[in-house]
C-alpha positions in Angstrom: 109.1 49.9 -27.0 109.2 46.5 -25.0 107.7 46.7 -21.4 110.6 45.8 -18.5 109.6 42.5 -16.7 109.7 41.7 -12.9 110.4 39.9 -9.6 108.3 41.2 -7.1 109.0 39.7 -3.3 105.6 39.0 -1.8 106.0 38.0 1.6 103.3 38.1 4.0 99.8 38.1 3.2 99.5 41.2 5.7 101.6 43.3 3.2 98.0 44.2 1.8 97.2 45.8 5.3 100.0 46.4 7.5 101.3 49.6 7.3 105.1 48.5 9.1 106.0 46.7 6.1 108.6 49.0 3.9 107.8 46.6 1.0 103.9 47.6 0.9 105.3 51.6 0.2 107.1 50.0 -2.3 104.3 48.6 -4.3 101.9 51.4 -2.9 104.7 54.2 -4.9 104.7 51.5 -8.5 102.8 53.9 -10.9 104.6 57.1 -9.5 108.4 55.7 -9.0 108.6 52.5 -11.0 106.2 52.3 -13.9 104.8 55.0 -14.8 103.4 53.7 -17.9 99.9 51.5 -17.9 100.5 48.4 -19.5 97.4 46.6 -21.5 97.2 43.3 -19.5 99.2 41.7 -16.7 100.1 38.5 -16.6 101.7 37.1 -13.0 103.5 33.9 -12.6 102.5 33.5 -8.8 104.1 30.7 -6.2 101.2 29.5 -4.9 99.9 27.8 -8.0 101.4 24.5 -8.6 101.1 22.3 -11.2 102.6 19.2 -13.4 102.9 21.2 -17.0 102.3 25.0 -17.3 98.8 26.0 -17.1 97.0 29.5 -17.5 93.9 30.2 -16.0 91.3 31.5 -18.7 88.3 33.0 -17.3 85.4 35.2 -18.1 85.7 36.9 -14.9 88.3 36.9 -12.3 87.6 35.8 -8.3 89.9 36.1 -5.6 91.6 32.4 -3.9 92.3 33.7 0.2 94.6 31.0 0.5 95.9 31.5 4.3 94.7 30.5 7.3 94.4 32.2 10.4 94.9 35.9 9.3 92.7 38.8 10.6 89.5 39.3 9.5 90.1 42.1 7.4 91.9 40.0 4.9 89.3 37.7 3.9 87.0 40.8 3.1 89.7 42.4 0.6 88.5 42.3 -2.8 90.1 43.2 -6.4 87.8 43.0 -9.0 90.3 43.5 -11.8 89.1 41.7 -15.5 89.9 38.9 -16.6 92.3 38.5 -19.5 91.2 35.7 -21.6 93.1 36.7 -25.1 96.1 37.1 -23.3 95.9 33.8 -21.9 95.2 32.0 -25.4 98.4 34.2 -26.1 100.4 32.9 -23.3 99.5 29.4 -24.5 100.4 30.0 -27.9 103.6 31.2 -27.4 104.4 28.2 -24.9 103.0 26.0 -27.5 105.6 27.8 -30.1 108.5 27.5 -27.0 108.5 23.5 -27.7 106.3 23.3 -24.6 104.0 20.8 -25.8 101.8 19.7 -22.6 100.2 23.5 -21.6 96.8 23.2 -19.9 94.2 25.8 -19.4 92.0 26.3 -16.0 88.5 27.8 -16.5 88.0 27.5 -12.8 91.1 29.1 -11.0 90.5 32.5 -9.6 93.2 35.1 -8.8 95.5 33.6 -5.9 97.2 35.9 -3.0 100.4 36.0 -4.8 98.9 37.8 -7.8 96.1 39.7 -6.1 98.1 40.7 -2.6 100.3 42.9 -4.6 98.3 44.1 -7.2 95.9 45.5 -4.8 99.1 47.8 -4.1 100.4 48.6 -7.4 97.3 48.8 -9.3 94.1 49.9 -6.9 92.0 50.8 -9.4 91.7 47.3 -10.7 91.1 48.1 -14.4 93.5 45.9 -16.2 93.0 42.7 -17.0 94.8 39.7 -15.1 95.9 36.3 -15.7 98.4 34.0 -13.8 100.8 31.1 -15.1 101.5 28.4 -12.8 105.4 26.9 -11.8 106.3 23.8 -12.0 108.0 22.9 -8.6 109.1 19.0 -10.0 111.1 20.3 -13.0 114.1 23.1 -12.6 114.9 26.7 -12.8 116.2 26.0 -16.2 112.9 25.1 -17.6 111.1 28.3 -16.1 113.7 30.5 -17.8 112.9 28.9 -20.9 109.1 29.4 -20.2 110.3 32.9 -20.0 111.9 33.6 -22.9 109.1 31.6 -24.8 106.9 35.1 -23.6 109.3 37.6 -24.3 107.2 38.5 -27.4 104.3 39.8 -25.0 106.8 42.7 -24.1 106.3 44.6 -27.2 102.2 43.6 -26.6 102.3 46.0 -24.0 101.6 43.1 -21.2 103.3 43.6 -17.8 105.4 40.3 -17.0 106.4 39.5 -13.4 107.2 36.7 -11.1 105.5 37.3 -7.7 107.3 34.3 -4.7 109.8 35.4 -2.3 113.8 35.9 -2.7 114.1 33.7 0.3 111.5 31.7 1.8 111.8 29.3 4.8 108.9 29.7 7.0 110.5 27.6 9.9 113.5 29.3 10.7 113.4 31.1 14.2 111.9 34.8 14.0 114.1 37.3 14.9 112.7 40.6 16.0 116.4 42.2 15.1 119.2 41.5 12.9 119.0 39.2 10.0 120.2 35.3 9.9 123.4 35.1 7.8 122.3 32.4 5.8 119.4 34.1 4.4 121.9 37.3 4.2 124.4 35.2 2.2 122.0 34.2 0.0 120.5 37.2 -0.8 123.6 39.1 -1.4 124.5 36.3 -3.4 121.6 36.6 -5.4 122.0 40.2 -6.1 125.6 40.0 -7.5 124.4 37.4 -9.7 121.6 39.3 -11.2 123.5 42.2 -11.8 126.1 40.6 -13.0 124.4 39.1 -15.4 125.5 35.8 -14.6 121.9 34.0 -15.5 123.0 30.1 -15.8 123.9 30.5 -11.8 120.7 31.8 -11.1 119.4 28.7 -13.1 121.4 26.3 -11.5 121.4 28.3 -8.1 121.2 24.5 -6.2 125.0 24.3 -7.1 126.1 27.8 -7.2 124.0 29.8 -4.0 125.2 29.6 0.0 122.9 27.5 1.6 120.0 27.1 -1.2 117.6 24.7 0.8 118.0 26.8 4.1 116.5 29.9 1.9 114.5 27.5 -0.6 113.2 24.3 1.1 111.0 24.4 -1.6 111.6 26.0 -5.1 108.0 27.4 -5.6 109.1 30.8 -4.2 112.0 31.1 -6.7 110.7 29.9 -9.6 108.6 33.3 -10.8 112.1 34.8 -10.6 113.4 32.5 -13.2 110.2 33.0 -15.6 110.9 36.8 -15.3 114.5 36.8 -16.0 114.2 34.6 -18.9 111.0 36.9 -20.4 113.7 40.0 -20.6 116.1 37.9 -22.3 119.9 37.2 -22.1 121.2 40.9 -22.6 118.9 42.2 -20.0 120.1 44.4 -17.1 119.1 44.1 -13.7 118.1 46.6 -11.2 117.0 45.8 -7.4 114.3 48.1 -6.6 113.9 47.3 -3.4 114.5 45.6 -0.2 113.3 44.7 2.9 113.3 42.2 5.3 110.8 40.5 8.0 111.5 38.4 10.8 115.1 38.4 10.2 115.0 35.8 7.2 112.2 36.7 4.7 113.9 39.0 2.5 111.6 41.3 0.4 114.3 42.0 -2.4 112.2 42.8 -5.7 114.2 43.6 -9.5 113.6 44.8 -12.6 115.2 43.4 -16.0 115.5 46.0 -18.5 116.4 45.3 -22.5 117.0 47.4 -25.3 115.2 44.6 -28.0 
């Protein structure tokens, strides 16, 4: 049986502490209400690791990145001492390799950043499965991280977890709004939705054209991309499920799916 692969909205680095946040129930209820099942090894294609050509991180043992500034004190002192996965990253890079990626880097140095360790710390407290992150490549396209997905779709009958972890909307200059949502980032998220459960992929890949207001929700892709790894991990005839959603400060929406597949 092949494991289900995810997008998991991230948000705010305080989702690992603040209470307020809907979305941190959400990852706190995974093993009860989402996943019941332990998977072998995780592998998390985070937003804040950016490079030219997909790279894994291959360790001997994993550290934690605390890659924000200004945050209370509390967060700097979080730790998640979860193993590292270093067969599952020669895997990774094999099957890349076997995708017709033919530039695929490894990092020996690269610990665990916030957008793989934030919700982890949630989903998985007991930190006893091994870990190891992919990078997006935010000067290439949503095509090309689909394809990187579906050059890992094998890992699913491994028993490794697959999920993109970024944001379904991410502009961190529009206004805060203490209530109500802005309708651009409403349009856009809606949008996404029917999209994904409509199956309608090659939109999603080419969301630039097809989404209301893309760069208002997406100045930059690197939020988005881990989306596009997970969807194209479950393949084509996958089914999509939003398991949750959430918003903060009216425009950071914390919509997260599943993609399910019978193969």
């Amino acid at each position: 049986m092949a494991l289900d692969t995810f997008f998991i909205s991230h948000g705010s680095p305080l989702l690992s502490v603040d209470d307020s946040l809907p979305a941190r129930h959400f990852l706190k209820s995974w093993q009860q209400k989402v996943l019941p099942e332990k998977p072998s090894s995780i592998l998390v294609i985070s937003a804040h690791w950016e490079t030219d050509v997909p790279t894994i991180n291959v360790l001997d043992r994993n550290s934690l990145i605390y890659d924000f500034n200004n945050f209370p004190k509390q967060l700097y002192e979080l730790k998640y001492p979860a193993p590292a996965a270093p067969k599952l990253a020669a895997r990774v890079k094999e099957l890349l390799l076997e995708g017709g990626f033919g530039n695929v880097k490894e990092d020996k140095c690269r610990g665990l950043d916030h957008g793989v360790w934030v919700p982890l710390l949630l989903m998985y407290p007991e930190a006893d499965i091994p870990v190891c992150q992919l990078s997006v490549q935010t000067n290439l396209d949503g095509t090309h991280h689909y394809n990187m997905g579906k050059a890992l779709t094998p890992l699913r009958k491994e028993n490794v977890l697959i999920f993109g972890s970024g944001s379904a909307t991410h502009n961190l200059r529009a206004p805060r709004r203490l209530e109500g949502i802005h309708q651009w980032a409403l349009e856009f998220d809606d949008w996404l939705k029917d999209s994904l459960l409509d199956g309608r992929h090659d939109d999603v890949n080419h969301y630039e054209e097809k989404a209301p207001y893309p760069l208002m929700n997406h100045p930059q892709p690197d939020h988005f991309y881990p989306l596009h790894v997970a969807l194209g991990a479950a393949s084509e005839g996958s089914k999509a499920q939003l398991i949750h959603q959430s918003w903060e400060d009216g425009s950071l929406s914390y919509s997260s799916y599943r993609f399910s597949t019978n193969q």
